[in-house]
C-alpha positions as CSV (number, residue, x, y, z in Angstrom):
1,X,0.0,0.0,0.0
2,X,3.0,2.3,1.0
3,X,4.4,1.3,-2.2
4,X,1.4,2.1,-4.5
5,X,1.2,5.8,-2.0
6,X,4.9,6.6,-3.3
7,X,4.3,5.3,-7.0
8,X,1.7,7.4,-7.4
9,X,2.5,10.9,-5.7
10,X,5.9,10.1,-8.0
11,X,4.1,10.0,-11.1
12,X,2.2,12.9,-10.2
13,X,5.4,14.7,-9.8
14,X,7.0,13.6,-12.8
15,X,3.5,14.6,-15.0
16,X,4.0,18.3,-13.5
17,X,7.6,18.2,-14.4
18,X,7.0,16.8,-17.7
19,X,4.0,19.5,-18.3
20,X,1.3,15.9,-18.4
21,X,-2.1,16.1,-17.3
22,X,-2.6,13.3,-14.4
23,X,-6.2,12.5,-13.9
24,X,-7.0,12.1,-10.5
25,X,-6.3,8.6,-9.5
26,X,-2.9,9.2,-11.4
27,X,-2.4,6.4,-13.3
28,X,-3.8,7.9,-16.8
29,X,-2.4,11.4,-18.8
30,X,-5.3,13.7,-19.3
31,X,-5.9,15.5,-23.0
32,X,-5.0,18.9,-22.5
33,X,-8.6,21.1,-23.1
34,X,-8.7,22.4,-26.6
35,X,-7.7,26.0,-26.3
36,X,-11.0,28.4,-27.1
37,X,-11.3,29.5,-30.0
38,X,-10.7,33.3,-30.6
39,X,-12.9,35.9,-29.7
40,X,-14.4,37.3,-32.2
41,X,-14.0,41.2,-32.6
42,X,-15.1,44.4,-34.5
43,X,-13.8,48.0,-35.2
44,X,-15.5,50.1,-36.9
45,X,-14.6,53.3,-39.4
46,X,-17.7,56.4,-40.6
47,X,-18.4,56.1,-43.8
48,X,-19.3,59.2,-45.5
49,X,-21.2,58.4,-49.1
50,X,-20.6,61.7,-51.3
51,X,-24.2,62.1,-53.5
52,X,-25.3,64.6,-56.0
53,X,-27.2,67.1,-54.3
54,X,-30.7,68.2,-55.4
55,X,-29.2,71.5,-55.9
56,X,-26.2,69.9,-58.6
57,X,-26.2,72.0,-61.8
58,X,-23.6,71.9,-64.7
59,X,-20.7,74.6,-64.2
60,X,-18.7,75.9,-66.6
61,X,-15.4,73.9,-67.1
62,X,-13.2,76.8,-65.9
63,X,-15.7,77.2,-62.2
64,X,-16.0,72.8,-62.5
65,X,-12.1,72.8,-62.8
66,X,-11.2,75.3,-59.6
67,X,-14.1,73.3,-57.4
68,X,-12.6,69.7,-58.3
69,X,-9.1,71.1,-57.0
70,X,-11.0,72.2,-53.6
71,X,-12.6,69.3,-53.2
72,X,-9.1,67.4,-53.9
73,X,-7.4,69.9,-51.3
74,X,-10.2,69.6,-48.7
75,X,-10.3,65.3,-49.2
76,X,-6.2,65.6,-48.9
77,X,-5.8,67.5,-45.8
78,X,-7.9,65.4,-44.1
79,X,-5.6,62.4,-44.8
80,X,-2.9,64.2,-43.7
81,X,-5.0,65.2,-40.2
82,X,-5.5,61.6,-40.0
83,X,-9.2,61.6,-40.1
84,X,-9.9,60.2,-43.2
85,X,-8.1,57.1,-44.3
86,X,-9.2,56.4,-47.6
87,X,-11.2,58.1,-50.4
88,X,-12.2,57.9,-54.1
89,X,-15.1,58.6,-56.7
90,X,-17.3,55.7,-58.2
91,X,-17.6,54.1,-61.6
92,X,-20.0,51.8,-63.0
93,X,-22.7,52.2,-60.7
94,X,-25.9,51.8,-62.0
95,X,-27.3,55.7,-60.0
96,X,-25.2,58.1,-61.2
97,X,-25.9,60.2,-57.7
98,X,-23.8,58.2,-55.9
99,X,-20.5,60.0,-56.7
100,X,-17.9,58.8,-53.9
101,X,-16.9,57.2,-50.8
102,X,-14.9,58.4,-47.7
103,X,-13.6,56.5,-44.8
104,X,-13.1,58.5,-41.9
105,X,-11.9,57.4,-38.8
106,X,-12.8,59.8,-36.0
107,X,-14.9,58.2,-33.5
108,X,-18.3,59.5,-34.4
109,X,-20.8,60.0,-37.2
110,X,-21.3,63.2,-36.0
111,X,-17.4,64.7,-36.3
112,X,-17.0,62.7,-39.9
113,X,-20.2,64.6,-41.3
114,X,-19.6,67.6,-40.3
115,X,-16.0,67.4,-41.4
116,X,-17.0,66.2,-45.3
117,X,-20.0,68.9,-45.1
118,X,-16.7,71.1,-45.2
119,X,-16.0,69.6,-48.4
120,X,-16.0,72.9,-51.0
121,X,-18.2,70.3,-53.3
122,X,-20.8,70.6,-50.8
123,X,-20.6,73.9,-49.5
124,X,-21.6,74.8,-53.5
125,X,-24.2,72.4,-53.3
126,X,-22.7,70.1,-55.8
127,X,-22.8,67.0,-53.4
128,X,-24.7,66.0,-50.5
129,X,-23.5,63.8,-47.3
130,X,-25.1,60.2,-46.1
131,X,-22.4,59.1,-42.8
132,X,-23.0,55.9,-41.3
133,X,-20.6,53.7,-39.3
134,X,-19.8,50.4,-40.9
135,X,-18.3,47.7,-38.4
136,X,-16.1,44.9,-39.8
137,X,-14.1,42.2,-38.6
138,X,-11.1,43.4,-36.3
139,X,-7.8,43.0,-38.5
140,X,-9.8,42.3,-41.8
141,X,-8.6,45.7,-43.7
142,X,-5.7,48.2,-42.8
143,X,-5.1,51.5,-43.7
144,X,-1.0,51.1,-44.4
145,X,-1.1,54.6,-45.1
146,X,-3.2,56.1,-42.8
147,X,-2.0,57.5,-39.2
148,X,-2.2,54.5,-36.3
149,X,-5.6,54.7,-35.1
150,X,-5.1,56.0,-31.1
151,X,-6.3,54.0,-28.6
152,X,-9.5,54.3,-26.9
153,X,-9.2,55.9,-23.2
């Protein structure tokens, strides 16, 4: 009996040494548990649609010309602010009012739309806004050139 005491508090030392599972009685290894499977996790950017406004007309090329450099002014600085991290017109689409997207990354539907409302496009009533967040898969899409998003307080 002393014998089977020593053989098994032995075992059970050597299984902890040797990183083994011992089920109870310790006479069998026990199958490590399956580690859990990763949490599933979302971030989330604003998305700022850029529509023809009702009040869209046809400029003159010189007037369409200086507006288009605005607008490419106003959509570059705030890349370089690091609130918008990507941006760029549509093609194909079978509505012609939807014109572009923006992604902004600034924490609230709120500061993104009232950010592209500063767009000179819109202030002449050549496009309107529609922000929304959209929430995707954590680690799913980067912004390599964008600004590291700051962490959350």
């Amino acid at each position: 009996m002393r014998h089977a005491r020593l053989a098994a508090r032995l075992a059970a030392l050597l299984a902890a040494v040797l990183t083994i599972p011992v089920a109870a009685s310790g006479s069998e290894p026990v199958k490590p548990a399956a580690p859990a499977p990763p949490k599933f996790e979302m971030e989330s950017v604003q998305l700022v649609l850029l529509m023809r406004a009702p009040t869209w007309k046809k400029l003159p090329a010189e007037e369409a010309e200086a507006l288009q450099k605005e607008h490419i002014a106003h959509l570059t600085a705030m890349g370089d602010a690091g609130k918008m991290v990507v941006a760029g017109p549509f093609s194909d689409q079978a509505d012609p009012a939807y014109r572009g997207v923006c992604v902004y990354r600034v924490g609230s539907v709120a500061e993104a739309r009232a950010l592209a409302e500063q767009d000179p496009m819109v202030r002449a009533g050549q496009l309107r806004v529609e922000a929304m967040t959209w929430w995707y898969g954590k680690g799913y899409m980067t912004f390599p050139k964008a600004p590291e998003r700051k962490a959350a307080p």
